[in-house]
C-alpha positions in Angstrom: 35.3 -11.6 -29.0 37.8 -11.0 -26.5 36.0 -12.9 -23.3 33.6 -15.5 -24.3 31.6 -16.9 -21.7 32.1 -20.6 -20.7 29.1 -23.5 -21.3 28.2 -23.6 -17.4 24.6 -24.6 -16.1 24.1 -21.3 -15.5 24.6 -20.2 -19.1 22.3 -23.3 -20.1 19.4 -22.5 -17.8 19.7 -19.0 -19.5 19.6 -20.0 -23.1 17.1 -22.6 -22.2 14.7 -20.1 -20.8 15.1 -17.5 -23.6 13.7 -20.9 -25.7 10.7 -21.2 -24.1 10.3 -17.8 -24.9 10.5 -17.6 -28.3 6.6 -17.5 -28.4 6.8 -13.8 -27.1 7.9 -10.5 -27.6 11.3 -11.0 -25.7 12.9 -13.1 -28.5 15.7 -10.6 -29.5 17.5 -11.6 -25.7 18.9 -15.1 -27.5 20.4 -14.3 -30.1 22.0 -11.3 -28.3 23.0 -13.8 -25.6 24.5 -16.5 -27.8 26.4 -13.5 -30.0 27.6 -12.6 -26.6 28.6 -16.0 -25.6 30.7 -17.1 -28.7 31.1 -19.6 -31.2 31.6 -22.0 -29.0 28.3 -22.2 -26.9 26.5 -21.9 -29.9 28.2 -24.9 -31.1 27.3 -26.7 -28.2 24.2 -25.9 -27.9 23.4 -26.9 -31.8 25.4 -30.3 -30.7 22.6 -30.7 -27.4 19.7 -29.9 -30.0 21.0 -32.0 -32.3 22.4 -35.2 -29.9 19.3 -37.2 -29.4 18.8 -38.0 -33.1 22.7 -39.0 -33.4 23.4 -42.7 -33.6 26.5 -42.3 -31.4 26.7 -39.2 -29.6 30.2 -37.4 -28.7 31.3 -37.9 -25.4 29.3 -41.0 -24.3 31.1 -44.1 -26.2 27.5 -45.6 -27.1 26.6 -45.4 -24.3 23.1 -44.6 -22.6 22.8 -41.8 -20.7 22.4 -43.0 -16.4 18.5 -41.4 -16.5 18.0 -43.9 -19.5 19.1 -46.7 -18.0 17.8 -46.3 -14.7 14.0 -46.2 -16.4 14.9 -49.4 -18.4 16.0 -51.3 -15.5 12.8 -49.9 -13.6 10.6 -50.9 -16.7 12.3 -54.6 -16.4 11.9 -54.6 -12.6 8.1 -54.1 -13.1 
């Protein structure tokens, strides 16, 4: 694959939207799309799948992510 496309937001509200439609007749537009995207942003997306059952996460040293702790420190508040 000479130009693989880069794991941008665009690219991820793409893939995400082909998800929800895996319940209809357009399903063959994700795989086409993540064959076109590379082995990369197939790896990633696998990883995002995959990250909220991991014990510690890549990239957030064990840390929560901010939208997590925002609704804990709300939920103390209260």
């Amino acid at each position: 694959m000479a130009n693989p496309a880069p794991f941008d937001e665009d690219l991820a509200t793409k893939i995400a939207a082909m998800v929800r439609l895996l319940l209809s007749d357009k399903t063959g537009l994700l795989p086409r799309t993540l064959r076109n995207a590379g082995t990369d942003v197939v790896n990633k997306v696998a990883e995002l799948i995959t990250s909220p059952f991991d014990e510690n996460p890549p990239g957030n040293n064990g840390q929560l992510p901010e939208a997590v702790m925002k609704e804990v420190y709300a939920a103390g508040v209260k």
